[in-house]
C-alpha positions as a printed NumPy array, in Angstrom:
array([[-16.667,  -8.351,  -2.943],
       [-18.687,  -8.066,   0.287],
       [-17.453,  -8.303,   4.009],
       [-19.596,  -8.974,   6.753],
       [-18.73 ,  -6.822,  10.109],
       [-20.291,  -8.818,  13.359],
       [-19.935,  -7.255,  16.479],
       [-18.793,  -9.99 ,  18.992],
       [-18.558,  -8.386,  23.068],
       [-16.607,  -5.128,  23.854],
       [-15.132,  -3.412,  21.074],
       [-13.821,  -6.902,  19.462],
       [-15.545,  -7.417,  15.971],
       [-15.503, -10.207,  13.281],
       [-15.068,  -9.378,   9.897],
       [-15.896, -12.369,   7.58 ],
       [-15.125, -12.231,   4.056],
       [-16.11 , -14.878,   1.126],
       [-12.743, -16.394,   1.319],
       [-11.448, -16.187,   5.355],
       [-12.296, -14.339,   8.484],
       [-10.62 , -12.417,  10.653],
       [-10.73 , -10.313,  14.185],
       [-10.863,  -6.994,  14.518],
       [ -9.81 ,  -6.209,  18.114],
       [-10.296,  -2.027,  18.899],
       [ -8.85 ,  -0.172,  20.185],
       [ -5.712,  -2.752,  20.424],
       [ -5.546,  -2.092,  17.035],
       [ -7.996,   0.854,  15.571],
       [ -9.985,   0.5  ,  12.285],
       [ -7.381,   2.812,  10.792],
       [ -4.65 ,   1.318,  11.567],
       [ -6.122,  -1.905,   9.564],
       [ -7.285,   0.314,   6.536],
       [ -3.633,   1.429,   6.133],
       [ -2.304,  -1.851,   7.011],
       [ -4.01 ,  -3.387,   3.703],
       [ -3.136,  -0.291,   1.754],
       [  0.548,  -0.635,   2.287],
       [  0.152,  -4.875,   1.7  ],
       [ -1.561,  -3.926,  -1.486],
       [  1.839,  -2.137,  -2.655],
       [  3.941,  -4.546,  -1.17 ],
       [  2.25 ,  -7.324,  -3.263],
       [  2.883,  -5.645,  -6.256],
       [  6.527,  -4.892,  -4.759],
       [  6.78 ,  -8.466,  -4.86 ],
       [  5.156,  -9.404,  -8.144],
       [  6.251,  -6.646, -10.197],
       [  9.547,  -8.181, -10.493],
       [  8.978, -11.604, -10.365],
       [  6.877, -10.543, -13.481],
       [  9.961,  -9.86 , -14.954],
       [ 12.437, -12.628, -14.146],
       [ 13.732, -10.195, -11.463],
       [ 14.07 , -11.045,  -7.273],
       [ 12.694,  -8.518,  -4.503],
       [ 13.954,  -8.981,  -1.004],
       [ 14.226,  -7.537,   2.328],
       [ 11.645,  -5.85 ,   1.246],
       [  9.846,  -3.31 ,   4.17 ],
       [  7.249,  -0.86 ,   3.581],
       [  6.476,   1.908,   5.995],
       [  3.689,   4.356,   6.078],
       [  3.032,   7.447,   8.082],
       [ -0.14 ,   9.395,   7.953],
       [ -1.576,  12.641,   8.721],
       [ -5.277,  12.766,   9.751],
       [ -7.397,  16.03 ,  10.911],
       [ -7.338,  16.704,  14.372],
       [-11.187,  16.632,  14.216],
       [-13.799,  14.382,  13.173],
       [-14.103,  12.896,  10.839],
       [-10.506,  12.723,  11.137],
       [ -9.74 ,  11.537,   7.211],
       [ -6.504,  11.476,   5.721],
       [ -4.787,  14.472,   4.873],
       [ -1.269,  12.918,   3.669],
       [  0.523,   9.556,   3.379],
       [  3.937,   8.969,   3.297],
       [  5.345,   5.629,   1.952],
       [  8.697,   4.716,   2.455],
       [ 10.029,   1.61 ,   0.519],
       [ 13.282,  -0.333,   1.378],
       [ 14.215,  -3.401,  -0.519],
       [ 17.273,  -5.005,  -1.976],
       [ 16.744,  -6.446,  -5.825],
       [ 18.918,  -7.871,  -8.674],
       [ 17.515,  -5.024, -10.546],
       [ 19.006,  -1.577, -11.418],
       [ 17.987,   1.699,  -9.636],
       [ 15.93 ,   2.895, -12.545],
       [ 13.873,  -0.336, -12.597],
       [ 13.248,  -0.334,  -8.996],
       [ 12.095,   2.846,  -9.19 ],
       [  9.497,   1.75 , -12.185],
       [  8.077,  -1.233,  -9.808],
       [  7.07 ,   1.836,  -7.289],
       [  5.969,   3.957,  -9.72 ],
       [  3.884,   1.205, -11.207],
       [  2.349,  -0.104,  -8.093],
       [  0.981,   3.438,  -6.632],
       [  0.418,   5.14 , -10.557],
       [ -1.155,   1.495, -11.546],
       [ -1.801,  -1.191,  -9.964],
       [ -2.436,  -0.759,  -6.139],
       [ -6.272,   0.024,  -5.838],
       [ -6.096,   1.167,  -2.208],
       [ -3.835,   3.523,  -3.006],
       [ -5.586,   4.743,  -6.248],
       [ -8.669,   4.639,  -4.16 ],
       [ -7.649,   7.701,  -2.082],
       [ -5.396,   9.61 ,  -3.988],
       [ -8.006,  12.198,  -5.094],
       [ -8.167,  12.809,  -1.72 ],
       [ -4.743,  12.235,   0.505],
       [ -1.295,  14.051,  -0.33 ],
       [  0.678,  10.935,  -1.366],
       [  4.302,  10.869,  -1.139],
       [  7.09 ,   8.581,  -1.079],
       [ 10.393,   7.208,  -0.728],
       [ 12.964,   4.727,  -1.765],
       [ 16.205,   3.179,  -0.772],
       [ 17.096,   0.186,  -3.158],
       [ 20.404,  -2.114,  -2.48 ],
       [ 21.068,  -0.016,   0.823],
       [ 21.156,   3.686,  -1.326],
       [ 18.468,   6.078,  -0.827],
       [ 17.234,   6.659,  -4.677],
       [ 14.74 ,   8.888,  -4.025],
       [ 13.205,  11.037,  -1.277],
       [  9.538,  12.272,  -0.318],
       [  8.543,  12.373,  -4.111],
       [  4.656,  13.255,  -4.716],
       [  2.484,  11.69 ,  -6.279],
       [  0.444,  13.586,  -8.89 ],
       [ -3.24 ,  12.903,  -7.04 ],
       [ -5.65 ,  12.582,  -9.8  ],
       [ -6.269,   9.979, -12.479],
       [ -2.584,   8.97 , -12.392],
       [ -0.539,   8.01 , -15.063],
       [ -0.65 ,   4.414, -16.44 ],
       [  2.569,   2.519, -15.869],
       [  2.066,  -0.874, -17.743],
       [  4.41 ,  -3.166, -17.049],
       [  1.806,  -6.227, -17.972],
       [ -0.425,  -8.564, -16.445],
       [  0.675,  -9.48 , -13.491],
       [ -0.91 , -12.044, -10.086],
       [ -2.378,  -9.96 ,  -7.961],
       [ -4.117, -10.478,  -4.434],
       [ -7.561, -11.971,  -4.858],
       [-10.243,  -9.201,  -4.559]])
């Protein structure tokens, strides 16, 4: 994978990747507010292919994430908090699996910085809070295999 960062006038840069392009307009919206823009897409691709891996349905499906940087440079993350909301024609328990299984598995963003950022999260499936600022174990994680599944080109 390689992207290609042009600056263009101002603080407005191009970033071109093998398959697309895109603008990058600072400080409208700040390099780290696109970084954790993709990592929550990552997640919510899985939140969408997970199921459909399974025959199951995933809708209204919103993912919000808060983050906690140091006050001073370099200002990295600290702690990420990931709050899911989605209605499915799955139980609880299985809902709960497709999270699991996206941040343990099969969202590299978020497996990218979890040695490093205090990862928690929290879910309300069918309108019912399941479960509430859970951590996740930072580390190697814990494979959740729940099979091949489409994934968002690389």
């Amino acid at each position: 994978m390689k992207v290609t960062i042009s600056h263009q006038d101002e603080m407005k840069f191009e970033a071109k990747t093998s398959k697309s392009s895109f603008i990058i307009d600072c400080p409208v919206i700040s390099p780290i507010e696109y970084f954790l823009a993709g990592i929550i897409s990552c997640s919510a691709s899985d939140m969408v292919l997970l199921p459909k891996n399974q025959d199951k349905t995933v809708t209204n499906l919103v993912v919000d994430g808060e983050i906690v940087r140091n006050e001073s440079h370099p200002c990295k993350l600290n702690k990420l908090h990931l709050s899911y909301s989605f209605d499915s024609d799955a139980d609880d328990l299985l809902a709960k699996r497709w999270v699991m299984a996206s941040l343990e598995t099969y969202c590299s963003t978020i497996n990218t910085i979890r040695d490093t950022t205090s990862i928690s999260y929290s879910i309300t499936h069918n309108s019912k809070l399941i479960c509430e600022n859970e951590q996740m174990i930072s580390g190697g994680g814990s494979k959740i295999d729940m099979g091949e599944i489409e994934s968002c080109p690389s």
